[in-house]
Short mmCIF file of the C-alpha atoms (twelve columns), coordinates in Angstrom:
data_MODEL
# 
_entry.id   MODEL 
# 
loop_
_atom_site.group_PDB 
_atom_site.id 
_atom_site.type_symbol 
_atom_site.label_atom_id 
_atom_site.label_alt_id 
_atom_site.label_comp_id 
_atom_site.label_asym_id 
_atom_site.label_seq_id 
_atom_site.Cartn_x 
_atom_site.Cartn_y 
_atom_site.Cartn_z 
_atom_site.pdbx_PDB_model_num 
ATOM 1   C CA . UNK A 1   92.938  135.906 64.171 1 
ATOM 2   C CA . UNK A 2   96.552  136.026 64.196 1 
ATOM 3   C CA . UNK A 3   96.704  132.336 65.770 1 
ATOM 4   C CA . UNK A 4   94.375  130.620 63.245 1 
ATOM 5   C CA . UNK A 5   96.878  132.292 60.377 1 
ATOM 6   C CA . UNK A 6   99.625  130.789 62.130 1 
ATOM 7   C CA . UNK A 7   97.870  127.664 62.567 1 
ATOM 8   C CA . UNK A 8   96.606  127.258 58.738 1 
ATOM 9   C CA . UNK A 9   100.203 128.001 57.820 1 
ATOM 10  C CA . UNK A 10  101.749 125.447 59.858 1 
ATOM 11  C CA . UNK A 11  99.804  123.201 58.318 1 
ATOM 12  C CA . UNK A 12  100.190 124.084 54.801 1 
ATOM 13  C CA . UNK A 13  103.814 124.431 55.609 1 
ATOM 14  C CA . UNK A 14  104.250 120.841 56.392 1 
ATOM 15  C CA . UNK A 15  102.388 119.549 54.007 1 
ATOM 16  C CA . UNK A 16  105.108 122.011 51.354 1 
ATOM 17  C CA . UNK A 17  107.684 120.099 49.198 1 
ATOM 18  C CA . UNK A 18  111.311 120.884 50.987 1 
ATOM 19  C CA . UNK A 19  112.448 122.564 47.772 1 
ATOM 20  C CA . UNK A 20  109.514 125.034 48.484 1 
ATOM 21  C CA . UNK A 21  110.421 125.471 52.052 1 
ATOM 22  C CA . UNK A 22  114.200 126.572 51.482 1 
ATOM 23  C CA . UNK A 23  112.917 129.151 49.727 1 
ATOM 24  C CA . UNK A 24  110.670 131.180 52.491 1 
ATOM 25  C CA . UNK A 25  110.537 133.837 54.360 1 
ATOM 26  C CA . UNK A 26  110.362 138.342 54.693 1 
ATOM 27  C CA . UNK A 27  113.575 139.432 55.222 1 
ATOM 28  C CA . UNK A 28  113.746 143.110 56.200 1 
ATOM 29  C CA . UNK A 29  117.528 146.082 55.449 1 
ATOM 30  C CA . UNK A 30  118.859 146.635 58.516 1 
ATOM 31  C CA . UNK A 31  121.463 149.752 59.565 1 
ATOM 32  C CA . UNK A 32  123.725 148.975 62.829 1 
ATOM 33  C CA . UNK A 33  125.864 152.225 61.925 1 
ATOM 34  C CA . UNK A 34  123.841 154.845 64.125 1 
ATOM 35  C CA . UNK A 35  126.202 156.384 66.933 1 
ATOM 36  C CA . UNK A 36  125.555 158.884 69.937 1 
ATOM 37  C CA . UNK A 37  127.923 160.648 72.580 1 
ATOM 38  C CA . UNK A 38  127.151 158.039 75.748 1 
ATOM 39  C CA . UNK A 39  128.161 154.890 73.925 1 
ATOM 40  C CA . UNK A 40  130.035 155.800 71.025 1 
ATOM 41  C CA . UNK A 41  131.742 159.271 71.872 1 
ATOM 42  C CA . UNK A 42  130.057 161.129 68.777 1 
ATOM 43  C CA . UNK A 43  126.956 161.041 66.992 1 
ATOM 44  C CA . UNK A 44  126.866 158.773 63.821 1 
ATOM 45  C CA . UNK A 45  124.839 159.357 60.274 1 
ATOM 46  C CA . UNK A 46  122.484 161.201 62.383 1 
ATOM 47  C CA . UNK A 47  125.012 163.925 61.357 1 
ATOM 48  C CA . UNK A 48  124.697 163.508 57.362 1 
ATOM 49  C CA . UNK A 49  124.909 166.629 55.497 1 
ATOM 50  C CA . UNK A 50  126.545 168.678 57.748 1 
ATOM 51  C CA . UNK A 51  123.376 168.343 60.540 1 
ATOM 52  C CA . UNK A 52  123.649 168.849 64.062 1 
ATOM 53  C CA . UNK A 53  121.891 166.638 66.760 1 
ATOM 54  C CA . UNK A 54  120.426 166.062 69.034 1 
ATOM 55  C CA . UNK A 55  117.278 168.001 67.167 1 
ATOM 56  C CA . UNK A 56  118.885 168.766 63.965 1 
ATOM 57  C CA . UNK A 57  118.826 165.066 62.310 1 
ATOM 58  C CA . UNK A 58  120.213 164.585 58.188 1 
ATOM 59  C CA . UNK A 59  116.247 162.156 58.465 1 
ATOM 60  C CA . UNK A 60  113.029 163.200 56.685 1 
ATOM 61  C CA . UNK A 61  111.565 161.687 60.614 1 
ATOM 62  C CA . UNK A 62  112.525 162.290 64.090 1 
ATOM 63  C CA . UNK A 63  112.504 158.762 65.301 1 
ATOM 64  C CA . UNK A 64  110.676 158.407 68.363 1 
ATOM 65  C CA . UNK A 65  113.567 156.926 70.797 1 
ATOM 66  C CA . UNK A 66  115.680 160.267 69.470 1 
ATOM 67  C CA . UNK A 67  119.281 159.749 67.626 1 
ATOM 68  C CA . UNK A 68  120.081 156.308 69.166 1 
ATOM 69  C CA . UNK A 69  123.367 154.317 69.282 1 
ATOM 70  C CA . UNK A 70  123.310 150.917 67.248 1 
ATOM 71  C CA . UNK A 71  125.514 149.852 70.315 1 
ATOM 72  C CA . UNK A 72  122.854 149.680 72.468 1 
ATOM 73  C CA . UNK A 73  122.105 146.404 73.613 1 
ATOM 74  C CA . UNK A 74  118.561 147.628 74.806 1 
ATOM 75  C CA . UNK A 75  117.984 149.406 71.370 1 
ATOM 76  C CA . UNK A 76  118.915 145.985 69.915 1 
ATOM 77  C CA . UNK A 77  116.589 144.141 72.044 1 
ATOM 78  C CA . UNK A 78  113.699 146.510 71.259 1 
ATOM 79  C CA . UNK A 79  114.491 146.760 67.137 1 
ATOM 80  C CA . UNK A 80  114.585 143.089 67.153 1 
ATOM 81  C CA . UNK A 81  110.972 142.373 69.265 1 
ATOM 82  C CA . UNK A 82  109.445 144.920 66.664 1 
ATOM 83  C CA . UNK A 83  110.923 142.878 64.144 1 
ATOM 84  C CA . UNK A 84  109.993 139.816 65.358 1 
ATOM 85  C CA . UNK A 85  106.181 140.457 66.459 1 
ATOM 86  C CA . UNK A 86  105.856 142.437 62.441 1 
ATOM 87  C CA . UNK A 87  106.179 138.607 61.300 1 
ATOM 88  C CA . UNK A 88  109.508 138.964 59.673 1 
ATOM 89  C CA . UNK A 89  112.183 136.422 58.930 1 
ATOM 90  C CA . UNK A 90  115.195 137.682 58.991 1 
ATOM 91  C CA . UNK A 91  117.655 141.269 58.999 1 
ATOM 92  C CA . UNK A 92  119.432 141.153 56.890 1 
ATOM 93  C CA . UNK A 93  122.361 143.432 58.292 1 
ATOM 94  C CA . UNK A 94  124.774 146.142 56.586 1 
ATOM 95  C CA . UNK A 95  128.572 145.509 56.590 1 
ATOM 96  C CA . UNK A 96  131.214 147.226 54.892 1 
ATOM 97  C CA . UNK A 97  133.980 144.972 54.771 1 
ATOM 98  C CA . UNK A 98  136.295 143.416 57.531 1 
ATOM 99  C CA . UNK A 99  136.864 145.716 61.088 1 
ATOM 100 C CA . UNK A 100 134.021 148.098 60.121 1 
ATOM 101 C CA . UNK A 101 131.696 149.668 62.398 1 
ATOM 102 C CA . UNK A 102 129.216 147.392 61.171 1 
ATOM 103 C CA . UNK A 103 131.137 144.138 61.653 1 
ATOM 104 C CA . UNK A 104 132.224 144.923 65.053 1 
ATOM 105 C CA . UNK A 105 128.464 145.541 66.374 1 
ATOM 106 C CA . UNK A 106 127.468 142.308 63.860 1 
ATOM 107 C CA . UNK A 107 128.494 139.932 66.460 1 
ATOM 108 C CA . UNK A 108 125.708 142.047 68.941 1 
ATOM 109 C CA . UNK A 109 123.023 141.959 66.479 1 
ATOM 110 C CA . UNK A 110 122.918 138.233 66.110 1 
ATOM 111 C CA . UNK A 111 122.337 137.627 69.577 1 
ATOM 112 C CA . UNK A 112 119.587 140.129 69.390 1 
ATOM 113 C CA . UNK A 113 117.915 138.882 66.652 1 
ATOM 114 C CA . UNK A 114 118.462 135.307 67.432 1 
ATOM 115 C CA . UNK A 115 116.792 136.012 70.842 1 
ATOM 116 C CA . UNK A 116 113.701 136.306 68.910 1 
ATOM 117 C CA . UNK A 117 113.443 134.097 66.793 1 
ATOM 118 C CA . UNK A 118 115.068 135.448 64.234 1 
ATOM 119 C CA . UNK A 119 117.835 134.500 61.209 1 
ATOM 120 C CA . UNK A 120 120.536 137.117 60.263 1 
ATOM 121 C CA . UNK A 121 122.089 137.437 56.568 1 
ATOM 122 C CA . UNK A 122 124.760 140.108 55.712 1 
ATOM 123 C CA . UNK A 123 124.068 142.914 53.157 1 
ATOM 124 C CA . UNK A 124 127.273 142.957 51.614 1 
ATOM 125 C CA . UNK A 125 128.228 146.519 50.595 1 
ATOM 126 C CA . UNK A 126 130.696 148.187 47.945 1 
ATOM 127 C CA . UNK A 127 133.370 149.478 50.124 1 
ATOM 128 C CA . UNK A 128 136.424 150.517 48.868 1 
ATOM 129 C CA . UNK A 129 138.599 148.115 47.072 1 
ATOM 130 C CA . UNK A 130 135.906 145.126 47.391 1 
ATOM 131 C CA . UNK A 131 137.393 142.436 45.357 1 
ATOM 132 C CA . UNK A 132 136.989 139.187 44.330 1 
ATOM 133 C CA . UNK A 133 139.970 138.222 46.953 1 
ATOM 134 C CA . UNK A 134 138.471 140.631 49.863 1 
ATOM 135 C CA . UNK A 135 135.128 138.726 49.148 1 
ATOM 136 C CA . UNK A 136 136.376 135.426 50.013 1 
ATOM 137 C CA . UNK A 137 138.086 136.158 52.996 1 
ATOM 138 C CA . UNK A 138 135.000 138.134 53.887 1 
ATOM 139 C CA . UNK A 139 132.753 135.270 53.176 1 
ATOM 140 C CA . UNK A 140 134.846 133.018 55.693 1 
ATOM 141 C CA . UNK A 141 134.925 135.209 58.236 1 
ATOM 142 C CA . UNK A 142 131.173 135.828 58.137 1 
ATOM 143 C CA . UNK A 143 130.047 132.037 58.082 1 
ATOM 144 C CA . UNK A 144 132.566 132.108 61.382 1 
ATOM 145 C CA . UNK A 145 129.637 133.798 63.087 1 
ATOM 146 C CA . UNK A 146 127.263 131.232 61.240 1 
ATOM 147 C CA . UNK A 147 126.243 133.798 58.547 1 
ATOM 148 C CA . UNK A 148 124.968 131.822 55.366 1 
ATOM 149 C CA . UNK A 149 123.287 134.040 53.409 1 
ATOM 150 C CA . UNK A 150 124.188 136.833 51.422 1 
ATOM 151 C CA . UNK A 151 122.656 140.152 49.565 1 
ATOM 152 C CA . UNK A 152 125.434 141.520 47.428 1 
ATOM 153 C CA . UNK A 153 124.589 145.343 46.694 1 
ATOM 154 C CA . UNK A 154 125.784 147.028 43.688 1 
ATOM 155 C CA . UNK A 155 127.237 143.271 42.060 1 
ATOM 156 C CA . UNK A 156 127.977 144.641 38.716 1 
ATOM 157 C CA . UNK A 157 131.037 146.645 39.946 1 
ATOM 158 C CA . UNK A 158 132.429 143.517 39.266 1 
ATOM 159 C CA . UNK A 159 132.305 140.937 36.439 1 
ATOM 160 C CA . UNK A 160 130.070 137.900 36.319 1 
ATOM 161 C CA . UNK A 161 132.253 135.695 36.119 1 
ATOM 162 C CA . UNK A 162 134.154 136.878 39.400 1 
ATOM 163 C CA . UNK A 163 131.009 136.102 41.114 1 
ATOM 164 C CA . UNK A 164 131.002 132.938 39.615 1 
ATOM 165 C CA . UNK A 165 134.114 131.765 40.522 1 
ATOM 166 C CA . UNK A 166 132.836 132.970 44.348 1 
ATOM 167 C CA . UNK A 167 129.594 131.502 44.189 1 
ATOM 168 C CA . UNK A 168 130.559 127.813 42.799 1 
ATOM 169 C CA . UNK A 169 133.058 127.344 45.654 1 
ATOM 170 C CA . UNK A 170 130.513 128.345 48.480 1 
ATOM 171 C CA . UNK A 171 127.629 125.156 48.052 1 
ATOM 172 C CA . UNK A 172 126.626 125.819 51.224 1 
ATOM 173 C CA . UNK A 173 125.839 129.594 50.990 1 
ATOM 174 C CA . UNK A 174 123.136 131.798 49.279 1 
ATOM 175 C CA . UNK A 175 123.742 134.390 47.418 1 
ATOM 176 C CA . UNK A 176 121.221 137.346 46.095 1 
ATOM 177 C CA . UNK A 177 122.462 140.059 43.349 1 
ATOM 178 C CA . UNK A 178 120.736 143.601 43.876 1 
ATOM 179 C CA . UNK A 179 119.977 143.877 40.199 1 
ATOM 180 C CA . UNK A 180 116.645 143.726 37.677 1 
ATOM 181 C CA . UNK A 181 118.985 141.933 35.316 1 
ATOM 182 C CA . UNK A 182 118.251 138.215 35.923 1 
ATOM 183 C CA . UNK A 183 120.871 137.342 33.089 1 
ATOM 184 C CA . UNK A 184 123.381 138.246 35.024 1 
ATOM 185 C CA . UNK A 185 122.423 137.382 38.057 1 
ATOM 186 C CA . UNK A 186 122.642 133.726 36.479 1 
ATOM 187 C CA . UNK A 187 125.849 134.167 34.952 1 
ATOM 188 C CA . UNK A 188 127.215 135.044 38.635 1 
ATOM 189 C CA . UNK A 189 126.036 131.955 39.707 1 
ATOM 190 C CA . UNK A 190 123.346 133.396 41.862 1 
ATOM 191 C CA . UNK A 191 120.778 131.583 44.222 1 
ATOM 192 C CA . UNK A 192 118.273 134.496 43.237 1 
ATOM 193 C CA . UNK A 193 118.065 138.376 42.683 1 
ATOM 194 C CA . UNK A 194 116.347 141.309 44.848 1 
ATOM 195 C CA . UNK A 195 115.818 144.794 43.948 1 
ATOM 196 C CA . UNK A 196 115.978 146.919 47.019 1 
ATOM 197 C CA . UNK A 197 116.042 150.413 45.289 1 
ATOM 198 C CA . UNK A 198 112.096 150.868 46.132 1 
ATOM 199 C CA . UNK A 199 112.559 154.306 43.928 1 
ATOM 200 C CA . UNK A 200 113.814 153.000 40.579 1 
ATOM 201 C CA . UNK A 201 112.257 149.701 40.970 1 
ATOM 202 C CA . UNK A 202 108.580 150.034 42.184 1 
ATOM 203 C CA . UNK A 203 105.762 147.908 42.017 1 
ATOM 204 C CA . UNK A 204 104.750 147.797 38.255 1 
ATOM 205 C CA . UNK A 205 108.403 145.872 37.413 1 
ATOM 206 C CA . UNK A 206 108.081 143.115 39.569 1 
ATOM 207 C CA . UNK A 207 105.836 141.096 37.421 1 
ATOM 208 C CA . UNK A 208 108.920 141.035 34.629 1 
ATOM 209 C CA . UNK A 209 111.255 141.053 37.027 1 
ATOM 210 C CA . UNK A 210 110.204 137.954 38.625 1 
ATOM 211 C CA . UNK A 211 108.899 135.866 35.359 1 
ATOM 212 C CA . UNK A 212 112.262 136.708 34.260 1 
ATOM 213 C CA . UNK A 213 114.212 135.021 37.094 1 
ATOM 214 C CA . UNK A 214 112.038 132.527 37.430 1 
ATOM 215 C CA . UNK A 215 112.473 131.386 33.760 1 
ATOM 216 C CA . UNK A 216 116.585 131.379 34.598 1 
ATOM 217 C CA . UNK A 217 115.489 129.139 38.077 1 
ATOM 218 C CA . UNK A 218 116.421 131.699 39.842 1 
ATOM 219 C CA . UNK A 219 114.814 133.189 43.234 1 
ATOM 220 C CA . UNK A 220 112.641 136.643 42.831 1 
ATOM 221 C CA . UNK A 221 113.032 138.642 45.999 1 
ATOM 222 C CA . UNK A 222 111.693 142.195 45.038 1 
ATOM 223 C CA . UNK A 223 112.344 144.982 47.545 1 
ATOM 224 C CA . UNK A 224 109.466 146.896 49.158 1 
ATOM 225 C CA . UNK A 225 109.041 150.001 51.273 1 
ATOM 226 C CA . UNK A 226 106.924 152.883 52.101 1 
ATOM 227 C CA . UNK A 227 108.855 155.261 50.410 1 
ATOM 228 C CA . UNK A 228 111.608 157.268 50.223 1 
ATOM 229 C CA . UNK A 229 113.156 160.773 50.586 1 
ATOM 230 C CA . UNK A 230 116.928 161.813 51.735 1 
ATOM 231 C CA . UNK A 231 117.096 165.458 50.743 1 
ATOM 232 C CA . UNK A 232 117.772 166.383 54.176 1 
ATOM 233 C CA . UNK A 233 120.736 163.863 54.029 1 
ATOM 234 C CA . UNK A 234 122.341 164.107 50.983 1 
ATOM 235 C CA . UNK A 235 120.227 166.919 48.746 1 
ATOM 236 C CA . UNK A 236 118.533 164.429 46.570 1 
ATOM 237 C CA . UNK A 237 115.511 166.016 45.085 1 
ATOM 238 C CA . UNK A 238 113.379 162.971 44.421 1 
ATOM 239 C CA . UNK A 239 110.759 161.428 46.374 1 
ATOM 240 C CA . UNK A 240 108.325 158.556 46.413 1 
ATOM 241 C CA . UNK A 241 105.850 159.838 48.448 1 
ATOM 242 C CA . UNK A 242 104.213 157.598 51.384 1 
ATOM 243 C CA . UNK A 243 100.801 158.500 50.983 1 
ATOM 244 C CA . UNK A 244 99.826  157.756 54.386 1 
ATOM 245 C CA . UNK A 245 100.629 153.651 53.435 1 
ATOM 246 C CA . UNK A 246 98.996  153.413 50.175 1 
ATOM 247 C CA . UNK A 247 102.698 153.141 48.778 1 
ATOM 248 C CA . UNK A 248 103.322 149.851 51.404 1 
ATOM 249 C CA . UNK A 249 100.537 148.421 50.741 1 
ATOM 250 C CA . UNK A 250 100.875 149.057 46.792 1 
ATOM 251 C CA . UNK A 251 104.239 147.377 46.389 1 
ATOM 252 C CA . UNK A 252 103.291 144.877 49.004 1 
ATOM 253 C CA . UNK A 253 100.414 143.753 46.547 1 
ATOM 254 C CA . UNK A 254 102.682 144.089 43.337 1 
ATOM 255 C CA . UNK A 255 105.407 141.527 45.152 1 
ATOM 256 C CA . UNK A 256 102.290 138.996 46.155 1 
ATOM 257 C CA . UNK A 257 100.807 139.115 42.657 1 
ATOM 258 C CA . UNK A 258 104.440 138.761 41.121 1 
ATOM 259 C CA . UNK A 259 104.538 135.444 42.735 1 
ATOM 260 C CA . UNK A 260 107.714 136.585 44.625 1 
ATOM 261 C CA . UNK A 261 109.612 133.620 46.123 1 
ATOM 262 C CA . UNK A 262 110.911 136.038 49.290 1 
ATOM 263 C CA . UNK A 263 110.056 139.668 49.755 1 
ATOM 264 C CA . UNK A 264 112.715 142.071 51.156 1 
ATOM 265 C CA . UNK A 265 111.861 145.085 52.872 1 
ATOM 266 C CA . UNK A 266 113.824 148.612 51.924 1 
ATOM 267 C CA . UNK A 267 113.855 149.264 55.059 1 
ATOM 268 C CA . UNK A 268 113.683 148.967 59.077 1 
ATOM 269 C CA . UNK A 269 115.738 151.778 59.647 1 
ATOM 270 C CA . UNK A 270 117.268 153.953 56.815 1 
ATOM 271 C CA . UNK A 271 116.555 156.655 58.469 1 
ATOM 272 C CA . UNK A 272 119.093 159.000 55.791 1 
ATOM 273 C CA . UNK A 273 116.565 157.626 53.172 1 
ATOM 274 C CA . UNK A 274 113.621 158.006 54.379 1 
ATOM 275 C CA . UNK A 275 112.755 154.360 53.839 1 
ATOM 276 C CA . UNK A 276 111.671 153.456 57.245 1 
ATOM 277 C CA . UNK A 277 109.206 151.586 59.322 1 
ATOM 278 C CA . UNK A 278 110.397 151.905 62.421 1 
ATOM 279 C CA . UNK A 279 108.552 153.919 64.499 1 
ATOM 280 C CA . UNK A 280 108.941 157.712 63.887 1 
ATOM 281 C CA . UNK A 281 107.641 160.776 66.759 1 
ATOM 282 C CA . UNK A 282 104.411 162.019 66.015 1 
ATOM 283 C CA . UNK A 283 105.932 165.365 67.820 1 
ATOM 284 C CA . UNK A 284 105.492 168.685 66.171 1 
ATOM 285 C CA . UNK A 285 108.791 169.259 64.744 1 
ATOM 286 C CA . UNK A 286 110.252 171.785 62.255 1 
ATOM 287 C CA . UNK A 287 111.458 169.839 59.086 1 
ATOM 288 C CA . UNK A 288 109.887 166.791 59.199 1 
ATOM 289 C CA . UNK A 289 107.451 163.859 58.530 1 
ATOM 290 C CA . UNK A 290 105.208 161.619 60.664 1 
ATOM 291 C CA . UNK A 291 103.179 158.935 60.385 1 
ATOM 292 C CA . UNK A 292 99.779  160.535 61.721 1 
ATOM 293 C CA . UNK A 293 97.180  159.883 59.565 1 
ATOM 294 C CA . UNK A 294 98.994  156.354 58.425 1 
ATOM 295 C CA . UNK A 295 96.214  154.382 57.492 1 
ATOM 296 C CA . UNK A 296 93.989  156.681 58.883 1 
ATOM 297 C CA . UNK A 297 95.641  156.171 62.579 1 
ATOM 298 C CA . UNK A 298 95.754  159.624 64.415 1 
ATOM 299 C CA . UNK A 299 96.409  158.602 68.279 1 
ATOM 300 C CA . UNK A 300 99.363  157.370 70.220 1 
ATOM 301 C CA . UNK A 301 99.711  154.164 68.322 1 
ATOM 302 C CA . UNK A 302 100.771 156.055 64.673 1 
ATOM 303 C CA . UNK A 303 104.557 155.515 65.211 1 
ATOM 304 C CA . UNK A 304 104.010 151.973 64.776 1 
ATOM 305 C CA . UNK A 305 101.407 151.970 62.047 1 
ATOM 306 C CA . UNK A 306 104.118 150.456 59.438 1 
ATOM 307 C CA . UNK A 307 105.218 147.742 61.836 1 
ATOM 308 C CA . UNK A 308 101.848 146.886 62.558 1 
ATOM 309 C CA . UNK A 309 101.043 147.217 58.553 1 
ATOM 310 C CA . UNK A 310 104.193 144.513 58.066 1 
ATOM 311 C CA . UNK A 311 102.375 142.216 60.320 1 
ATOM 312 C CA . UNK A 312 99.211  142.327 58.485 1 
ATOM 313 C CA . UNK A 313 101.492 142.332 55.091 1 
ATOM 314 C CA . UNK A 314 103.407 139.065 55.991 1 
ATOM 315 C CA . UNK A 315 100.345 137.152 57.574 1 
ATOM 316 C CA . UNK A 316 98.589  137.779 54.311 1 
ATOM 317 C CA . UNK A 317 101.791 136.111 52.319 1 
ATOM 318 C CA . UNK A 318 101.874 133.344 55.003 1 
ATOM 319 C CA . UNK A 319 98.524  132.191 53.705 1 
ATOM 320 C CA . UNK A 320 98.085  133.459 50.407 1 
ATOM 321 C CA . UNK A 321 101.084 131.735 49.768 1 
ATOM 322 C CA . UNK A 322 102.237 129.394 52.192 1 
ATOM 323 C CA . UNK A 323 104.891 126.805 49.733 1 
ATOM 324 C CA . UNK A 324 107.333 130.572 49.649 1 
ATOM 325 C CA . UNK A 325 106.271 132.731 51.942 1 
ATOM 326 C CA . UNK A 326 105.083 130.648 55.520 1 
ATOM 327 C CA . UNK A 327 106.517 131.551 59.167 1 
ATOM 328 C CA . UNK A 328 108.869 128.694 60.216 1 
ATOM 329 C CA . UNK A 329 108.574 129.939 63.902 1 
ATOM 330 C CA . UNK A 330 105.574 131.351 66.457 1 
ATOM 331 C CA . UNK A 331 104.843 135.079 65.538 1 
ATOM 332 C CA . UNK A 332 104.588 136.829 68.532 1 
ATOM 333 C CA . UNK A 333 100.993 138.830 69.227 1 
ATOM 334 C CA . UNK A 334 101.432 142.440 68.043 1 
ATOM 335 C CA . UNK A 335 101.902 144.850 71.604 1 
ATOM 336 C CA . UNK A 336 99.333  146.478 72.716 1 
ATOM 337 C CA . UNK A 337 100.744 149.741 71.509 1 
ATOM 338 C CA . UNK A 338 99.901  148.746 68.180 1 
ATOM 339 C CA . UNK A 339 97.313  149.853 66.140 1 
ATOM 340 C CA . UNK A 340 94.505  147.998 65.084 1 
ATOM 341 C CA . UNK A 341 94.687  148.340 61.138 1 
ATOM 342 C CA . UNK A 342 92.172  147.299 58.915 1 
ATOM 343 C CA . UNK A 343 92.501  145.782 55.908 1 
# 
C-alpha cells in the first residue's frame, strides 16, 4: 500500500506547477537540548521543576530509551529513521541564539537528518536580547551550515517592520511567523505563518486561519499534535487531553480540510510539554502517561502508535493533496515494530 501512495504521488508531483512544489512538505519541532551524566556531565530539562532522574522526569511520559542525551550520535541516528520512515519532511530544530547548546549539537543533527533523507530548518527562539542586529548575524551564520528556512517563535516581541527590513534582504530564505495574525505576518514580510501552540490554537481555527493567509498570499502551516500537558514541568494546570489519538487525528483532519499549504507538527520530542510522538514506555510507572490503548493498540508496538499514526497522516496528505503536501523523496517502509493502524 505504502508503495502505490508513493507511486501515485510521484506522479501527481511531476505533473504539479513548480510554484506548487516549493511549497510542500510535513515538517515536524524538534528539541536537541536533552543532557545525561555519560555525555554531557549532568542531566538536561529532564530535570525541570526541580525533578530528579534517572526515574523522577519534569515529562507527563517516561520515554522508552530513558532520559537520553541529544549528544548522542546513536540517539540522533534513531530519532531521525523514526522521522524519516513517519513520512516527514523536515525538523525543524530549536536554537537559542549563537554558542547555545542547541547550536553547538545543530551541526550533529544535520548530518543525522540528512542521512535520511531529510531537510533541516531552524526554530528560531526568543532568547535574551534577540534583536533585529543579533538576527542577522544569526541568519548568516545559520545559512553557513546551509540552513534556509526559518520558523520565528514569538515574532511580535518585535515590530513588523524590523522583520521587514530582515526578511527583504534575505531573497533566498523562508521565513514563517508563529502567529494567527496573518496581517502581520505580511507586514513582516513573511513567506507564510504557522501556529505551533496546539493548546490555544486547535483544530476549529485553522479554517480562518488559513483563508486568512491565503487571501494575504501567504503560506498556512498550522501546527498539530496529540496533545499537551507540562504540569509536571512547570505547574501548568491545563491540558488537551490525547484521547488515545482522537486529538491527532482531529487536528490532522482540521489542517487537511483547511487546505493547509505545509503542516507542522508540535512535536517529536517536547517531552516538558507533553506534546510528543516519540515513542513513550508502556512500563508501569508512578506519575505518568502511556500510549496503551492508542488507537486501540495494547501490545509491544504502542510506543510507536503516534509515529506510525504520522505515517498514515502524511501518506493521506501526499495524495489527498499532492500540488502542497507530496514526498519529494522514497519513504522508507514503517519497521516492523510498528503497529498496524487502521484507518
Amino acid at each position: 500500500m505504502r508503495k502505490l501512495v508513493l507511486l501515485l504521488t510521484t506522479l501527481l508531483v511531476l505533473l504539479a506547477p513548480a510554484s506548487a512544489r516549493a511549497a510542500q512538505g510535513v515538517a515536524v519541532f524538534y528539541y536537541p537540548w536533552f543532557g545525561a551524566p555519560s555525555l554531557d556531565g549532568s542531566y538536561q530539562h529532564w530535570t525541570q521543576n526541580n525533578h530528579a532522574p534517572p526515574l523522577d522526569l519534569g515529562t507527563a511520559f517516561y520515554p522508552m530509551s530513558g532520559p537520553y542525551s541529544s549528544s548522542s550520535r546513536a540517539v540522533l541516528d534513531r530519532q531521525m529513521a523514526e522521522i524519516s520512515a513517519a513520512g516527514v519532511d523536515e525538523v525543524v530544530s530549536s536554537w537559542w541564539g549563537l554558542g547555545s547548546t542547541e547550536d553547538q549539537r545543530l551541526p550533529a543533527v544535520i548530518a543525522a537528518a540528512n542521512a535520511h533523507g531529510l531537510e533541516v530548518a531552524v526554530h528560531l527562539e526568543p532568547y535574551p536580547g534577540r534583536t533585529l542586529s543579533t538576527l542577522e548575524e544569526d541568519v548568516d551564520h545559520l545559512k553557513a551550515l546551509g540552513i534556509y528556512e526559518f520558523y520565528v517563535y514569538e515574532p511580535q516581541d518585535l515590530p513588523a517592520a524590523d522583520w521587514k527590513a530582515l526578511t527583504s534582504n534575505e531573497s533566498d530564505v523562508r521565513f514563517f511567523a508563529q502567529t494567527a495574525l496573518p496581517g502581520f505576518a505580511a507586514a513582516g514580510g513573511f513567506a507564510g505563518l504557522y501556529t505551533y501552540d496546539i493548546l490555544v490554537y486547535g483544530g476549529n481555527t485553522f479554517g480562518r486561519i488559513c483563508a486568512e493567509a491565503r487571501a494575504l498570499h501567504l503560506l498556512c502551516s498550522p501546527s498539530v499534535g496529540p496533545g499537551y500537558d507540562s504540569f509536571r514541568a512547570t505547574g501548568d494546570t491545563r491540558v488537551k487531553p490525547r484521547r488515545r489519538g482522537a486529538t491527532y487525528d482531529a487536528m490532522w483532519r482540521a489542517a487537511l480540510g483547511a487546505q493547509a499549504d505545509l503542516v507542522t507538527i508540535t512535536s517529536y520530542n517536547e517531552w516538558n510539554e507533553g506534546t510528543q510522538i516519540e515513542p513513550a514506555s508502556t512500563a508501569a510507572r508512578r506519575g505518568y502517561g502511556t500510549y496503551l490503548g492508542t488507537y486501540g493498540v495494547r501490545d509491544g508496538s504502542a510506543p510507536y502508535a503516534y509515529l506510525a499514526r504520522t505515517a498514515y497522516w502524511t501518506a493521506v496528505a501526499a495524495v489527498s493533496q499532492p500540488a502542497r503536501m507530496s514526498v519529494l523523496r522514497a519513504v522508507p517502509a514503517a519497521p516492523p515494530r510498528w503497529p498496524r493502524l487502521r484507518p
